[in-house]
ChimeraX commands (.cxc) that place a marker at each C-alpha (Angstrom):
marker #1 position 111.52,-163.34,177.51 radius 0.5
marker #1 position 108.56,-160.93,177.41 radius 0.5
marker #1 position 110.15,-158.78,174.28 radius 0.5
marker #1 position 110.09,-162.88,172.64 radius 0.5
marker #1 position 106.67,-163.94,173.82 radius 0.5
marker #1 position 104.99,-160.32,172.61 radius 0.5
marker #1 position 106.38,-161.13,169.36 radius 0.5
marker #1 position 104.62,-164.89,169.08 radius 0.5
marker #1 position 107.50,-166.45,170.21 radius 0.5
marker #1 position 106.37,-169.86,172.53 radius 0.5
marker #1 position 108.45,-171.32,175.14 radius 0.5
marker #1 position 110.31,-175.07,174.38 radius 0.5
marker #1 position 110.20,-175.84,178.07 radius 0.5
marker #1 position 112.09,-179.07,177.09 radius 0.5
marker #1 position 114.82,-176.64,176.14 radius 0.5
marker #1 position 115.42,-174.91,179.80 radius 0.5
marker #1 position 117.36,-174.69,182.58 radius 0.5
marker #1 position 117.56,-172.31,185.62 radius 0.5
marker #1 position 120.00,-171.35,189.00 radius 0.5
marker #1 position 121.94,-168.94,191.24 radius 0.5
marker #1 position 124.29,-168.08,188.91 radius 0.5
marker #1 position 122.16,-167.94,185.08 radius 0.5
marker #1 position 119.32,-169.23,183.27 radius 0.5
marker #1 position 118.69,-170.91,179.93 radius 0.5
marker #1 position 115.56,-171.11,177.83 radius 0.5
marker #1 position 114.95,-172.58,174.73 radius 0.5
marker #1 position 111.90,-170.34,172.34 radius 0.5
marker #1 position 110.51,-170.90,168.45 radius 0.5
marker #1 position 109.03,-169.12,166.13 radius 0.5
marker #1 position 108.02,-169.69,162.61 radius 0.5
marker #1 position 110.41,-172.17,162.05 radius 0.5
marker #1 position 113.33,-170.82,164.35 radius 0.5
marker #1 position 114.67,-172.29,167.36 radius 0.5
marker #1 position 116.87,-170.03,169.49 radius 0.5
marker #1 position 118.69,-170.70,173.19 radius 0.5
marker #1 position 118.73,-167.62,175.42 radius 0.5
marker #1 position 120.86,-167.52,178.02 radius 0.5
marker #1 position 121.95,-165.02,180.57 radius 0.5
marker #1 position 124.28,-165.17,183.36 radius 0.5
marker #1 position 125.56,-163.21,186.34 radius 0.5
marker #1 position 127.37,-163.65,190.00 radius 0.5
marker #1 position 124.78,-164.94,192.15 radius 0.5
marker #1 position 126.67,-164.16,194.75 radius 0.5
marker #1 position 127.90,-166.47,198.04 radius 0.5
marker #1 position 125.71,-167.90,200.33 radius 0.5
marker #1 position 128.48,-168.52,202.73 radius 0.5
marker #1 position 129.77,-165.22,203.03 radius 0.5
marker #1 position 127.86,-162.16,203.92 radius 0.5
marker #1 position 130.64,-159.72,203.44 radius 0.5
marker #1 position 130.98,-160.78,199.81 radius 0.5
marker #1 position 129.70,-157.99,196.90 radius 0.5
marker #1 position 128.22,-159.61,193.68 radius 0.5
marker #1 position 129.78,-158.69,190.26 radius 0.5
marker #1 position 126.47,-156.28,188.74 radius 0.5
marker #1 position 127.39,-157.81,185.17 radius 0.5
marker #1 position 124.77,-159.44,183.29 radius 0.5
marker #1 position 125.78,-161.58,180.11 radius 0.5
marker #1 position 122.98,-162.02,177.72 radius 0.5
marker #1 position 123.79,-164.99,174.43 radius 0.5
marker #1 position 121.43,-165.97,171.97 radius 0.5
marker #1 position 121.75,-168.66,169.57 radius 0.5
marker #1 position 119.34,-169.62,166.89 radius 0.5
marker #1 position 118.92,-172.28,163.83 radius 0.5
marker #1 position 116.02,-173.82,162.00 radius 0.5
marker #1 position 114.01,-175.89,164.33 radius 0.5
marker #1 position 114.27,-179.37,164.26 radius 0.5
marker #1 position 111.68,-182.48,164.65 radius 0.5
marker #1 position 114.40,-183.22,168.09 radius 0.5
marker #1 position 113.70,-179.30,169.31 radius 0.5
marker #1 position 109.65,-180.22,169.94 radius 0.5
marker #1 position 108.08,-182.75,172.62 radius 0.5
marker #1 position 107.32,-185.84,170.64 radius 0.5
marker #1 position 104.81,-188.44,172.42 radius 0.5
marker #1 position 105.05,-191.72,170.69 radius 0.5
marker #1 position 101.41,-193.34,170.12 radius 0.5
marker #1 position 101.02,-196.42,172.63 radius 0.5
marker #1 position 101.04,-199.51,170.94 radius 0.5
marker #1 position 99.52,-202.67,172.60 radius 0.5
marker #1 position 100.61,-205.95,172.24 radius 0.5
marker #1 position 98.68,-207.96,169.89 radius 0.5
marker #1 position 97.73,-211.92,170.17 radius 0.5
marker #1 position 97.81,-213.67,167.35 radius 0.5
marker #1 position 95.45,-214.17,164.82 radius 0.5
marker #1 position 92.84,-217.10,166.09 radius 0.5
marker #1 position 93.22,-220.11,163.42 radius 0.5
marker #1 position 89.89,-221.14,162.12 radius 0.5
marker #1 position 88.66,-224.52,163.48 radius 0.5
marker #1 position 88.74,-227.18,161.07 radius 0.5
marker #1 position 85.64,-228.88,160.92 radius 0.5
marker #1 position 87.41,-231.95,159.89 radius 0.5
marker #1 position 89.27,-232.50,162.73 radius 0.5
marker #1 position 87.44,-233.72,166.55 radius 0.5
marker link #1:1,2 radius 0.2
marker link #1:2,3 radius 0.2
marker link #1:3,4 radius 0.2
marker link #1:4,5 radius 0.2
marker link #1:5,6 radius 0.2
marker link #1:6,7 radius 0.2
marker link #1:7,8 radius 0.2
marker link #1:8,9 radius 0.2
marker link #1:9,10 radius 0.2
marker link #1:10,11 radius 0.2
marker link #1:11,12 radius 0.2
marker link #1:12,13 radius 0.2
marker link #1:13,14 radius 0.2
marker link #1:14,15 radius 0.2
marker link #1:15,16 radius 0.2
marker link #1:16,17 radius 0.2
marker link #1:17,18 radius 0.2
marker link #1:18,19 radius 0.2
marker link #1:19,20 radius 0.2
marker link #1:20,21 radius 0.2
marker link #1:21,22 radius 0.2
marker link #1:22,23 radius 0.2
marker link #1:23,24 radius 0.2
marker link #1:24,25 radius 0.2
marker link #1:25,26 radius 0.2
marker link #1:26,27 radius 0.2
marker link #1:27,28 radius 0.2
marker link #1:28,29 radius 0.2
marker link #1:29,30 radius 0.2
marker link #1:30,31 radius 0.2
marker link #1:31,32 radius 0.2
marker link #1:32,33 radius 0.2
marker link #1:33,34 radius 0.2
marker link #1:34,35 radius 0.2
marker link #1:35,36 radius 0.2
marker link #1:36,37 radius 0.2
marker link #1:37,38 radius 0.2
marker link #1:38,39 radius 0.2
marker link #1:39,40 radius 0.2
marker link #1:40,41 radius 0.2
marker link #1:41,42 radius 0.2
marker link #1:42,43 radius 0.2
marker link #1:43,44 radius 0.2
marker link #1:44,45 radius 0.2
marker link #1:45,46 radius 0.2
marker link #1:46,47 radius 0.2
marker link #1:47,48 radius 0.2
marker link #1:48,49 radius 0.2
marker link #1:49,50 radius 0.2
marker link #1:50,51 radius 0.2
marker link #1:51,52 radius 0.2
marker link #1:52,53 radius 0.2
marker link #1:53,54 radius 0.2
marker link #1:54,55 radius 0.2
marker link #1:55,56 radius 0.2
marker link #1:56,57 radius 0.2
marker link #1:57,58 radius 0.2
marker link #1:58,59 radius 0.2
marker link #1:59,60 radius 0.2
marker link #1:60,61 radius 0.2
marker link #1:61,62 radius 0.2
marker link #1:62,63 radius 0.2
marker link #1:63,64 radius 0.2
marker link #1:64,65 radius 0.2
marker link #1:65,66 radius 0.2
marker link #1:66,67 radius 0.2
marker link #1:67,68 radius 0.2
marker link #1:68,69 radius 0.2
marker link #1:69,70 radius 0.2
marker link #1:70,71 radius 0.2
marker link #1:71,72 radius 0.2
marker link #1:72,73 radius 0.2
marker link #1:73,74 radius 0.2
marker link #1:74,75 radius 0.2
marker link #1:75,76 radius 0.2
marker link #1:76,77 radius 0.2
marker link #1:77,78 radius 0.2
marker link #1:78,79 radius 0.2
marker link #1:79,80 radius 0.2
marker link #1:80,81 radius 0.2
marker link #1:81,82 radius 0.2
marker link #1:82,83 radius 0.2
marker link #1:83,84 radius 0.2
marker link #1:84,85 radius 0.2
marker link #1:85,86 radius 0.2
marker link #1:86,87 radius 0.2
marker link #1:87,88 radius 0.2
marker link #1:88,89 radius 0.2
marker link #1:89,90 radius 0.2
marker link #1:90,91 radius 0.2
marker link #1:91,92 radius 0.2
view
């Protein structure tokens, strides 16, 4: 992620994921929305004899960025009452 954020890459943290066993993370750029995922043997908690796999698998995956890729807060709207009639002088 460094090699991406030295470049003016910026996270989508809406885009990420992380455990034992890999990691996702969603980045954009100019435009360009790419997934990065890697993933490897995290290994078994339950067994102390076992030897993780040293394999790492690195994917990326990139497309235009879309208005869905970015955080979007919708405004707050209030409830409104309804417009107050004007009184007619006419009636008591």
């Amino acid at each position: 992620m460094k090699g991406f954020k030295q470049r003016g890459w910026n996270d989508q943290t809406q885009i990420a994921a992380d455990g034992p066993d890999g990691t996702v993370q969603g980045v954009h750029h100019a435009g360009v929305t790419c997934v990065i995922e890697g993933r490897w043997d995290g290994g078994d908690d339950s067994d102390t004899t076992y030897v993780p796999n040293d394999t790492i698998e690195v994917h990326v995956a990139c497309t235009r960025t879309v208005a869905s890729d970015t955080i979007y807060i919708p405004p707050v709207v209030r409830p409104q009452s309804p417009p107050k009639r004007a009184r007619d002088p006419a009636r008591p």
